[in-house]
Every structure is written in structure tokens, then in C-alpha cells.
N, C-alpha and C positions, 0 to 999 in steps of 0.2 A: 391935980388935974391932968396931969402931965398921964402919968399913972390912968387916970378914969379915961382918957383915951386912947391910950392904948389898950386897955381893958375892952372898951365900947368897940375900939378896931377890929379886936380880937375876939368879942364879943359877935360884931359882925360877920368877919370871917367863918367863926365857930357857925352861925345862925346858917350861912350861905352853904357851908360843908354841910349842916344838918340840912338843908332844903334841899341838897345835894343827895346826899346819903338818902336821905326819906324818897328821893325821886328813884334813886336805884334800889333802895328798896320796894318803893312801888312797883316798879318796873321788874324786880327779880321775884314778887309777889305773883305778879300777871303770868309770868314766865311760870313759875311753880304752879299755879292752877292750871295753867296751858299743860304743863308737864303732866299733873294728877290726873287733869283730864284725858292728854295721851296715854297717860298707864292705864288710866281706867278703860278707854278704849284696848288698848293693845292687853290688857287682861280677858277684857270678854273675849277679843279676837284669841288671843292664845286659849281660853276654855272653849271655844265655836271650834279653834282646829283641833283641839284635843279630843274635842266629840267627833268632828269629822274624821279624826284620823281612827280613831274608837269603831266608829261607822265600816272606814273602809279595809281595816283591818277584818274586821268583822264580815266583811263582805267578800274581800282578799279570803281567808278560811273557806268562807262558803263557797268562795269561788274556785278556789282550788281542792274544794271536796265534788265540786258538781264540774269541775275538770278534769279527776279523777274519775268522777262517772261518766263522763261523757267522753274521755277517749276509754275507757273499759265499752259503753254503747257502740262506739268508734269500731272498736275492735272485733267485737262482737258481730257487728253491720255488715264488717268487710269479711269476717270467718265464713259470716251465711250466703253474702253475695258470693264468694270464692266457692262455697259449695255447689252452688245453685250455678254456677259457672258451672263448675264439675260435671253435677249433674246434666246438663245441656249439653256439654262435649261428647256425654258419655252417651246419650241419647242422639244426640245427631251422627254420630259412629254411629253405632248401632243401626241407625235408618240409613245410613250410608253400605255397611254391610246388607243388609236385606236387600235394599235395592243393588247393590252389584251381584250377588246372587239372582234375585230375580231379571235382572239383565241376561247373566251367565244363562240360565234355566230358559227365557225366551230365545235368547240366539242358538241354544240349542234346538230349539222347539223348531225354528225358522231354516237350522241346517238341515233335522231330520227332513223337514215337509219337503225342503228343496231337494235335497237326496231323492225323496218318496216320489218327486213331479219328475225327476230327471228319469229316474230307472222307468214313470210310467211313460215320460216320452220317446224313450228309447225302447220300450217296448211296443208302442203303440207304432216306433217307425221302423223296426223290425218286422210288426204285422203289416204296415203299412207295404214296404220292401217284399216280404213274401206274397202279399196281395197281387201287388204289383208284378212280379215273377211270376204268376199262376196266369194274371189277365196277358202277359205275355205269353207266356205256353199257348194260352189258349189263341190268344190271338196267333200266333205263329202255326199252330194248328189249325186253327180254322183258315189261316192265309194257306198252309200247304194245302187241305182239305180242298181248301175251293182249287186250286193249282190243280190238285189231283181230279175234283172233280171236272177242269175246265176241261183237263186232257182224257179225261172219259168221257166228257160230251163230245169232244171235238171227235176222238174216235167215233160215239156211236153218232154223231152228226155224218162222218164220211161214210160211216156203214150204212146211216139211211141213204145216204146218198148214193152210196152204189147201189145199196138194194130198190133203191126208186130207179135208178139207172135201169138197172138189172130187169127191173118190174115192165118199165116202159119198152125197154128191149123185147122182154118175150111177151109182153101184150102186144105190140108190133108182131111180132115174127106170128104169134097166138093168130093175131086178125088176116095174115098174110097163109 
């Protein structure tokens, strides 16, 4: 008896450990399918990134071939704009020479005319001057002219005058 209860003790104990055990075995069961199930999630996820990384690797490539083309376009853009710059500088020189020449060639134009207005104003006050010099002569002639004439009138004024004297005299003496 003695014996069958400590058996039955140990019997229970054993039974308590197995409920024990069976419970953490439950328990490390839940855990394992929680587990399988995280793998199994964390496997699609690692084959989802492995395609994505597939993707952007694949895209990375593409993109560093169409970034290859696109700074060669780059390049390209800025050779034709730097041309076309060129071109324009070289072109607006160029109209900037024309027009300082045709400045050059007008202020010529503007010296000669002025040259051509002065020598005719200086000749026209040259003519002007000898005109002027003649109408004095003349005026100065006709001022002696008349002087001369006043003093030939005056003279034959005094010779009428005595010959009327002279006249009335011997028509008097004539009637006497």
C-alpha cells in the first residue's frame, strides 16, 4: 500500500507534469504554427522583394541607359543651344558692324552737306558783301552825283540869276 501510494503520488505528479508538458506543448505548438505562419508570410514577403528588387534593378538598368541617353540629349541640347548662341553673337556683330558703318557713311554724308551749306553761305555772303559794295559805290556816286549836281545847279541857279539880273537891267536901260 505503502508502495501503491507513492506510485498513485507519483502517478499524480507524473499525470500533473504530463498536463504540464502537454500544456507547453500546446503552447510551443500555437507558437510553431504562429512561427510557420510568420515564415510563410516572411517567404512571400522575401519572394514580393525579390521580384521588386528584380523590377527595380531592371529599371535601375533602364534607367541608367535612358540616363545615358538623356545626358548624351543633354549634351547634345546644350552643343546646339551654344551654337545657336554663336550664331546670334555672330549675327548681331555683324548688324552692329553694318550699322556703325552706315552711321560712319551718314555722318559723312551730314559733314559733306554741311561743308557744301557753309562754302554756299559764304559764298552767297561774299556775293552778298560785293553786292553790298556796289550798292555803296553806287550810292556814294549818286551821293557825289547829286553834290556835283547840286553845285552845278547852284552855279547855273546864280547864272540865271544874274542873267535875269543882267536881263531886267538892260530891259530897264532897253525901255530907258
Amino acid at each position: 500500500r505503502v508502495q501503491v501510494g507513492e506510485l498513485s503520488q507519483q502517478l499524480d505528479r507524473e499525470s500533473k507534469r504530463s498536463m504540464q508538458l502537454e500544456a507547453q506543448n500546446q503552447d510551443l505548438r500555437e507558437k510553431l504554427s504562429t512561427l510557420e505562419w510568420n515564415n510563410e508570410k516572411l517567404e512571400k514577403s522575401k519572394c514580393h522583394l525579390k521580384e521588386e528588387v528584380a523590377k527595380l534593378q531592371h529599371r535601375l538598368e533602364t534607367n541608367m541607359v535612358d540616363c545615358s541617353q538623356t545626358e548624351q540629349y543633354k549634351r547634345e541640347v546644350e552643343e546646339r543651344a551654344d551654337q545657336r548662341i554663336r550664331e546670334n553673337r555672330q549675327e548681331f556683330n555683324q548688324f552692329l558692324q553694318v550699322q556703325r558703318a552706315s552711321q560712319d557713311f551718314l555722318e559723312q554724308i551730314r559733314a559733306s552737306r554741311h561743308e557744301s551749306q557753309c562754302n554756299q553761305l559764304k559764298e552767297r555772303i561774299r556775293d552778298l558783301k560785293s553786292e553790298l559794295d556796289s550798292i555803296r559805290n553806287t550810292r556814294q556816286e549818286s551821293a557825289l552825283l547829286k553834290k556835283c549836281m547840286q553845285v552845278e545847279l547852284e552855279s547855273y541857279k546864280k547864272l540865271y540869276l544874274e542873267e535875269a539880273k543882267t536881263r531886267r537891267y538892260l530891259a530897264k536901260r532897253l525901255e530907258r
